[in-house]
Structures are given as structure tokens and as C-alpha cells.
C-alpha positions in Angstrom: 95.8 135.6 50.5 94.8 132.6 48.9 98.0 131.6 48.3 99.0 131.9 52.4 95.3 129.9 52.8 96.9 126.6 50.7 99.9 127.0 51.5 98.8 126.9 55.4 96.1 124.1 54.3 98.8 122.2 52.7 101.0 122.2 55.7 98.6 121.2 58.0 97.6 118.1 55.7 101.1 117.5 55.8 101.8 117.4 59.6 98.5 115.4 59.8 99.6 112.5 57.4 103.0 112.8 59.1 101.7 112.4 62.5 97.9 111.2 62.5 98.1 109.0 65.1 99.1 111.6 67.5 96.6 114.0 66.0 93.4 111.7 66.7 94.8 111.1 70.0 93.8 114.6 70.8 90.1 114.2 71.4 90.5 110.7 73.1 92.8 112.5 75.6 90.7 115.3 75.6 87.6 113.1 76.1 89.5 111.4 79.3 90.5 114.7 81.1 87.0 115.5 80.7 85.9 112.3 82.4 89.0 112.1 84.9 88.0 116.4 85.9 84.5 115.3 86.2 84.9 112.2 88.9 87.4 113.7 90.7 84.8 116.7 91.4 81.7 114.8 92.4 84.2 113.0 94.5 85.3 116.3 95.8 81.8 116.6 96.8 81.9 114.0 99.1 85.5 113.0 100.3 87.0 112.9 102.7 84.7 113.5 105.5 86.9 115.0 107.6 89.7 117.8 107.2 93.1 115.9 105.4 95.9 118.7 105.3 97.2 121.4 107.2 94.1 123.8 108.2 92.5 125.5 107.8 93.9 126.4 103.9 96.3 123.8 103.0 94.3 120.8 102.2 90.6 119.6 101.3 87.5 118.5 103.3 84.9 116.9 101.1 82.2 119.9 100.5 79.2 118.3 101.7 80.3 117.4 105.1 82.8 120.7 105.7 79.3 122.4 104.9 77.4 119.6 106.9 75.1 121.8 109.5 73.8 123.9 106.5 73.6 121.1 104.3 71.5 119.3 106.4 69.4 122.4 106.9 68.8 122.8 103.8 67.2 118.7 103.9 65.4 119.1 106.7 63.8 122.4 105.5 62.6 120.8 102.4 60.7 118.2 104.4 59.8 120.6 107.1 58.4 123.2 105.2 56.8 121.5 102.2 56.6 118.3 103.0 55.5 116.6 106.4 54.9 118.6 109.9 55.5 116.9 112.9 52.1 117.7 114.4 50.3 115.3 111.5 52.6 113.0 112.6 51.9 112.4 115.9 48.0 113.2 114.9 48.3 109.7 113.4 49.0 107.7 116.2 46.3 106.5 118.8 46.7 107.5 122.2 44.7 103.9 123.5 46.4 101.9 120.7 49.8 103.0 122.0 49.1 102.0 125.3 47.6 98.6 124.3 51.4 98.2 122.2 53.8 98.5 125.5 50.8 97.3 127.6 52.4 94.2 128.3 56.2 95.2 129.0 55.0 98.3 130.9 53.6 95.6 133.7 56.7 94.2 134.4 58.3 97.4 134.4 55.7 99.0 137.0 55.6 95.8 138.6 60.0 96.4 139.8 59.0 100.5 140.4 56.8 99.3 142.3 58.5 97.2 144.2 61.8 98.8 144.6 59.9 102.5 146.1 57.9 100.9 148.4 60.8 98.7 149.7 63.0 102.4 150.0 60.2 104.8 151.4 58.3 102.2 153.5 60.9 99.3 154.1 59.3 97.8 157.1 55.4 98.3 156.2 56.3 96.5 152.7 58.0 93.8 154.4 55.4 93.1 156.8 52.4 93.0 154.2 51.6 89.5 153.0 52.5 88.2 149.6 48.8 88.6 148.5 48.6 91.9 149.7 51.6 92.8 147.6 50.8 91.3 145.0 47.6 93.0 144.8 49.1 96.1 145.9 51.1 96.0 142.5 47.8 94.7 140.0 46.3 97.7 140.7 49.3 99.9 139.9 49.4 97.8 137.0 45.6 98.2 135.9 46.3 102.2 135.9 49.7 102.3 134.0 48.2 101.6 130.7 45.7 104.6 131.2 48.4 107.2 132.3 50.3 105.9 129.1 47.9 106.7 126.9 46.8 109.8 128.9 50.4 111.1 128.2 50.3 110.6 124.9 47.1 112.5 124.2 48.0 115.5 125.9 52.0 115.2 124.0 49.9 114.6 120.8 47.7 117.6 121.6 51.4 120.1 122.2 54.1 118.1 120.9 55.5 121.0 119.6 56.6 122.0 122.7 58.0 119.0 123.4 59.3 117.6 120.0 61.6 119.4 117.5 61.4 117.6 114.4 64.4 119.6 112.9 66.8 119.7 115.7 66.2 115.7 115.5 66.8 115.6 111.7 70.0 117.8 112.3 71.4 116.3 115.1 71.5 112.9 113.2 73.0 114.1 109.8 75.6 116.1 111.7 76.1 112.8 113.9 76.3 110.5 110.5 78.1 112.8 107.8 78.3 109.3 106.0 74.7 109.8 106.3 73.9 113.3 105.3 76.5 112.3 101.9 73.9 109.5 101.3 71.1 111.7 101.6 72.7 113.8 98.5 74.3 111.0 96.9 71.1 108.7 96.6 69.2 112.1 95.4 71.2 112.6 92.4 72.8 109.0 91.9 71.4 109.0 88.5 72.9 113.2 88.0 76.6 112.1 89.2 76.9 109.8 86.9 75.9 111.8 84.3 78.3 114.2 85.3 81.0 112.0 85.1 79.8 110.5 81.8 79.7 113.6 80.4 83.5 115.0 80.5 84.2 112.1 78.0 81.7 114.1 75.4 82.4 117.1 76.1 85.7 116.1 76.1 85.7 114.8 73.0 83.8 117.7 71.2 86.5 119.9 72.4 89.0 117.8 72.1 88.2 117.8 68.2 88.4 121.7 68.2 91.5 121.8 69.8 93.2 119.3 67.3 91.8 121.5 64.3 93.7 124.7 66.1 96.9 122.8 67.1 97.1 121.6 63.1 97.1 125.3 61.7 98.5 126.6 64.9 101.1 125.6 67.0 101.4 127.7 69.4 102.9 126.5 73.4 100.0 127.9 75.0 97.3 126.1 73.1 97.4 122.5 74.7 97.1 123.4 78.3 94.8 126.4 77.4 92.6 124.0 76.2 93.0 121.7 79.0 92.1 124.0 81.3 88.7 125.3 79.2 88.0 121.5 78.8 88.0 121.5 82.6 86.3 124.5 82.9 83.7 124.0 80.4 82.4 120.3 80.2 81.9 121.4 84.1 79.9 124.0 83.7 77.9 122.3 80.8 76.8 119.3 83.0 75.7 121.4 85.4 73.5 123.3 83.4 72.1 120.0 81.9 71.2 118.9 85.7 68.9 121.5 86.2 67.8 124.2 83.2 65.6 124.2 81.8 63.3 123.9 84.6 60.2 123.3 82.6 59.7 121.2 80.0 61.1 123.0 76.1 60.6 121.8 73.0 63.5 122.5 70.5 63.2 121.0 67.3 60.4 118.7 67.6 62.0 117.3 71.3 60.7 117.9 74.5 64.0 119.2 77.0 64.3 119.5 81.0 67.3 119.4 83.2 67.8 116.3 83.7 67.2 116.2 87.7 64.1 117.3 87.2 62.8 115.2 84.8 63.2 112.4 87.4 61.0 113.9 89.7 58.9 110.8 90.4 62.2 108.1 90.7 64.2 110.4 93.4 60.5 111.0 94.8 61.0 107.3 95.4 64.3 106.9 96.6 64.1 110.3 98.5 61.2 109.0 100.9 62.5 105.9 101.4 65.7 106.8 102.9 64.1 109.2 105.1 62.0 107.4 106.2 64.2 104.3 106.9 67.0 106.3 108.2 66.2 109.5 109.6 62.8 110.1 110.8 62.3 106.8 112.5 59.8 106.0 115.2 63.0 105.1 117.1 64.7 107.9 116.4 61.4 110.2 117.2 61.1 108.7 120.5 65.0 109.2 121.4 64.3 113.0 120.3 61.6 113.1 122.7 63.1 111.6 125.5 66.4 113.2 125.3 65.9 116.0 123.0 66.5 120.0 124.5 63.0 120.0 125.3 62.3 116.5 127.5 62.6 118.2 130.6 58.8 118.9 129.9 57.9 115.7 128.5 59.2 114.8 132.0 57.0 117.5 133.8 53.9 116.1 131.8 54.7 112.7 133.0 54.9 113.5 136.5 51.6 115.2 136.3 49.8 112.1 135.3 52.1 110.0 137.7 51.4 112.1 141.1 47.6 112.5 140.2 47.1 108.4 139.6 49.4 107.8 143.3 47.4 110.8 144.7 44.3 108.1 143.4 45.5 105.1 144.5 46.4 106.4 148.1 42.5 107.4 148.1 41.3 108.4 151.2 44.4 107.2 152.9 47.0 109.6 151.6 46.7 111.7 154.5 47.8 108.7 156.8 50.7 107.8 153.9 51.9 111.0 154.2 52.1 111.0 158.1 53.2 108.1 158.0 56.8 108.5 156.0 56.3 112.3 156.0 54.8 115.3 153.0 58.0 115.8 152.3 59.3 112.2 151.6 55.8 111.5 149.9 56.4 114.0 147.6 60.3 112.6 146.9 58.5 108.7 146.5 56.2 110.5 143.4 58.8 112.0 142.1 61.1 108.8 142.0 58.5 106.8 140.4 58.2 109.1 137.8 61.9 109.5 137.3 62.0 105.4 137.1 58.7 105.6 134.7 60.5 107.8 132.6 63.8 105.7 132.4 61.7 102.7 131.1 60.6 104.5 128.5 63.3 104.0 125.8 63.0 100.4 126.2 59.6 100.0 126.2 58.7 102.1 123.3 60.6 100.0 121.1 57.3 97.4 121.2 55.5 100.9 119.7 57.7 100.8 116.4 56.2 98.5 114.4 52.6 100.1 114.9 54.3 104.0 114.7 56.2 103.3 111.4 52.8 102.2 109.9 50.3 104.7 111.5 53.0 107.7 110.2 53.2 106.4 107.3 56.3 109.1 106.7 57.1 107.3 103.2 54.1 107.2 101.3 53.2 111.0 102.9 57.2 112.3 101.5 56.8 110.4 98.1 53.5 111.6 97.4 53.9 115.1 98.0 57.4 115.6 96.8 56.0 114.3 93.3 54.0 117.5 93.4 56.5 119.9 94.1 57.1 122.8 91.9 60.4 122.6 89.9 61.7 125.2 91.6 61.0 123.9 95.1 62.8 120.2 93.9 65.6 121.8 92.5 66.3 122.6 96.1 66.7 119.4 97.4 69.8 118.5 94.9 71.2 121.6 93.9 72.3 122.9 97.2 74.6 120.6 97.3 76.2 121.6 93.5 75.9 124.9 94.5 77.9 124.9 97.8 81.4 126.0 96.8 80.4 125.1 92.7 83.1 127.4 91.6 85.8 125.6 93.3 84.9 122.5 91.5 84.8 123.9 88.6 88.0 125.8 89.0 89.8 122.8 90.0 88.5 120.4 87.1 90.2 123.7 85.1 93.5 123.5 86.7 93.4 119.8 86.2 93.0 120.0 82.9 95.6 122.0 82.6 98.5 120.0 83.3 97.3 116.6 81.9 96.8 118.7 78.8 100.3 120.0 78.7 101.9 116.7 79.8 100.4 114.5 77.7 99.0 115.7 74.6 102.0 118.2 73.9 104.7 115.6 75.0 103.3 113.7 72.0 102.7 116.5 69.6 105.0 118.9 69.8 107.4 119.0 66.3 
């Protein structure tokens, strides 16, 4: 027995003097399939964002954006749920102020509505009236506009969620954007892709140093893409237990430990807010949602309430004549085509409301703040979602890639 031990020691001291070079090649190799398994996941993650091959098997769609309406339900849940609701939203925004914002672009605007229905529905009368008249005709449609702005806004402020779907907006513009919805992951856990990229070349290496210790006593054809694939395998599954376990904070030997995602809680707090809130939910984009969103048709309907009641006002005690005059039933059309021409003005006009909407919501400050107190648990969610979407194909094929740069390389060098 001891005899067959030095004899075998011997052997393998021989074969490493003999070849050493090639033997503390191993774990640099080892080290770079590691690293090469690693990148080419993450970027598996992402790439390409749409279908390259022959569908729907033959070929590869990056995860993230073949899974791209549950990823981006899984974003817009964390911010609906625990984050921000779109009812303190619009709470923050003044009804009055608004109106004083778009004030003075909503007088030109009313000023051309005004104009252009009274020349189709009463061609003749508007023609005839003096210049004075018109014009003063038109200041006093302008002197109520502001009013039925802001009177809008109260009452959508007061039921926006009937009107406004925060996460049917959010969707719709990840789904639009997949570059987008990839930055919302890849900004996440910019610091955790790395890592995971960094850390083949370790693990790598550590393995790589076991499977040069084996391969010296045992040379057996199996044993260099068996180990390339476990390399594969394994430094995958280590990083990705690194990301996110322990959850809490553990001390082992005198150092405090937590996956490393979570210990960043306050930096991707940061950089989590701040995309959202420059990208996603924008007053720009809010007021596109509510204008053209699946439920504007009521928006509309709440518009033409104010809109009929402030005409019915301003015929006063002459309505009855107006309505002779060009008939009930083309009085009612002219009400409804000025809110129709209202409402098309809108988009442009609310554009002066952005600068005074983004601060009023303050959307960053509110994510930041409260996704720094977020339970472990509940931020794991925002990254992990997107490791664990089809994990076990990543890690299967950093395996299989291992497994022929292992054979190729290592045992083209090595084999005696």
C-alpha cells in the first residue's frame, strides 16, 4: 500500500517536472472558462432583444426581453405595491396651480376653438359681429378656460383611478422600450453582473487547482471536460448564491456576511429611483397615459361635463335663442366639438405643466426613500427575478461551455 502510494507520488512528481508548464496552465485556463461562462450568461440575459434563429427552439432570445411582459410586471409591482400609488401622486399636484402653468398657452388655444366653431355653427352671425365684439366674445371664453382647467383636474385628482392606470402605463412603456426594461435590470445589478463575471476567474481558478491535482495522479479522458463542465456549472451557481444569501446580515468568524445585492440596498435605492423617475414615470409620460390610455374615453366625458356647463354659462339667458337659432340639435354638436378640440390641445399644452409636475411628485425622492426601507426579502425582488427567469438554462449552458473549451484546450496540451 505504501509502496503503490510513492510509487504513484513519485510518478506524479515526475510528470509535473516533465511538464509543469502545462500543469500550472490548468487553473489559468480553468480561471478563464470560468470568466468566459460567466459573461457570456449575463449576456445571455440580455441579448439579443429579439428572436435570432429558427423558432421557436432552434436559436436564443435574450431572457429578459423573451420574458419582457412578466418582467416588467414584476417592476412595476414592486413600485406599485410597496412603493408609490398613483393616487398620492396626483394628491400632490394643485388643481389652481396647474391651471395658472398652461394658463397662458390655453388662451391662444381657446382663442382658435373659439374662432374656428363659431365660424362653422354660426358662419354668417360671426362674420357680421364687429372686431370688438369678437374679440370680446373670445376674452370671456378665455377668462373661464383657466377655471374649467383646474376644475378638471380636481375632480380627475379626486377619481384618477378610474381614469389613470399607473401600471398599464409602466408596462406599455417597457414592453415598447425592451432596451429599456434591460436597463431597468441592468442599472439594478450593475455592480452584481460584474461580480458575476469577476467571479468565474476565481472560482475558476480554485477549481482549476483541483482539477490539476486529479489530472496528475489520474489521467483519465473523462476528467478534463468533466471538470469543465462542473467549472461551468458551479462557479455559476456560486455567484448566484453570493448575490443574494444570506439575506441578513451573518457573522462568520469575526465578519459580518450578506449577499452581495442586498448589502447595496441604499446605492441601487439611488440609481433605482432615478431611472424611474427619469424614464418611466414621467409627468410626460403620465399625461400621454391619461389622454390616450384604455380609460381616456372618460377623461373625455369629465371634460365635456365642465365644457357644456361653462357654454351652457356663457350663453346665459340667451341659450334658448342660440339654440333656435342654429338648432338643439346642432347646439349640442357645437359643445361637443369644442370639447373634442379642448381635448386635442391638451397634449401640447400640458407640456408647460412638466416642470412644476416633476417637482410637486417628487417620484424620486418618494422611490429612494422608501425602497431603502424595504425588507430584504421584498428587494431581493426587484433583481432576482430577473436571475431567476430561466436560471437553469444559464447555468446549464455555462456547463456545456465548459465543457468543450476544457477538452480542447487543456487536454490538447496535456494529454501524454
Amino acid at each position: 500500500m505504501l509502496q503503490s502510494l510513492h510509487a504513484a507520488l513519485l510518478t506524479a512528481q515526475a510528470n509535473f517536472l516533465a511538464h509543469w508548464w502545462l500543469y500550472l496552465s490548468m487553473p489559468l485556463i480553468a480561471a478563464v472558462i470560468g470568466y468566459v461562462t460567466k459573461i457570456v450568461a449575463v449576456r445571455m440575459m440580455f441579448q439579443p432583444l429579439e428572436f435570432v434563429g429558427i423558432k421557436p427552439y432552434l436559436g436564443w432570445q435574450g431572457v429578459i426581453p423573451r420574458k419582457a411582459e412578466k418582467m416588467a410586471s414584476v417592476a412595476v409591482d414592486v413600485i406599485t405595491s410597496r412603493l408609490i400609488t398613483v393616487e398620492e401622486i396626483f394628491a400632490r399636484l394643485d388643481p389652481q396651480q396647474i391651471a395658472a402653468e398652461i394658463e397662458k398657452p390655453m388662451l391662444g388655444a381657446v382663442e382658435q376653438i373659439t374662432r374656428e366653431v363659431l365660424s362653422q355653427y354660426q358662419p354668417g352671425l360671426w362674420e357680421l359681429l364687429p372686431n370688438f365684439a369678437r374679440e370680446r366674445l373670445i376674452k370671456r371664453v378665455q377668462a373661464e378656460a383657466p377655471q374649467v382647467v383646474a376644475q378638471v383636474m380636481a375632480e380627475l385628482r379626486s377619481n384618477i383611478g378610474q381614469v389613470f392606470d399607473l401600471k398599464h402605463m409602466v408596462i406599455t412603456a417597457l414592453l415598447r422600450d425592451k432596451q429599456l426594461l434591460n436597463r431597468v435590470f441592468s442599472e439594478v445589478g450593475r455592480k452584481e453582473f460584474r461580480f458575476f463575471g469577476h467571479s468565474g476567474l476565481v472560482f475558476g481558478f480554485i477549481i482549476g487547482l483541483v482539477q490539476m491535482l486529479v489530472w496528475l495522479f489520474y489521467q483519465s479522458p473523462w476528467i478534463l471536460p468533466a471538470f469543465g463542465l462542473f467549472i461551468g456549472f458551479a462557479s455559476d451557481w456560486l455567484a448566484l448564491q453570493m448575490l443574494f444569501h444570506p439575506k441578513q446580515p451573518k457573522k462568520i468568524l469575526g465578519l459580518t456576511y450578506q449577499g452581495l445585492f442586498l448589502r447595496r440596498q441604499q446605492e441601487v435605492s439611488r440609481d433605482y429611483a432615478r431611472l424611474v423617475a427619469d424614464q418611466i414615470i414621467t409627468p410626460a409620460n403620465i399625461w400621454e397615459a391619461v389622454l390616450e390610455g384604455p380609460a381616456s374615453d372618460r377623461l373625455f366625458a369629465l371634460v365635456q361635463k365642465h365644457v357644456e356647463k361653462t357654454v351652457d354659462e356663457q350663453a346665459g339667458f340667451a341659450r334658448p335663442l342660440v339654440a333656435f337659432a342654429i338648432g338643439s340639435r346642432q347646439y349640442q354638436q357645437m359643445k361637443q366639438t369644442v370639447t373634442e378640440k379642448l381635448v386635442q390641445t391638451l397634449p401640447r399644452t400640458l407640456r408647460h405643466v412638466d416642470g412644476y409636475a416633476e417637482g410637486a411628485m417628487d417620484i424620486r425622492n418618494t422611490l429612494q426613500a422608501r425602497m431603502q426601507k424595504l425588507s430584504p426579502e421584498e428587494f431581493e425582488g426587484m433583481l432576482r427575478p430577473a436571475f431567476k427567469e430561466d436560471e437553469w438554462s444559464l447555468i446549464v449552458v455555462g456547463a456545456l461551455l465548459g465543457f468543450p473549451v476544457a477538452d480542447g484546450i487543456i487536454k490538447h496540451g496535456l494529454e501524454p
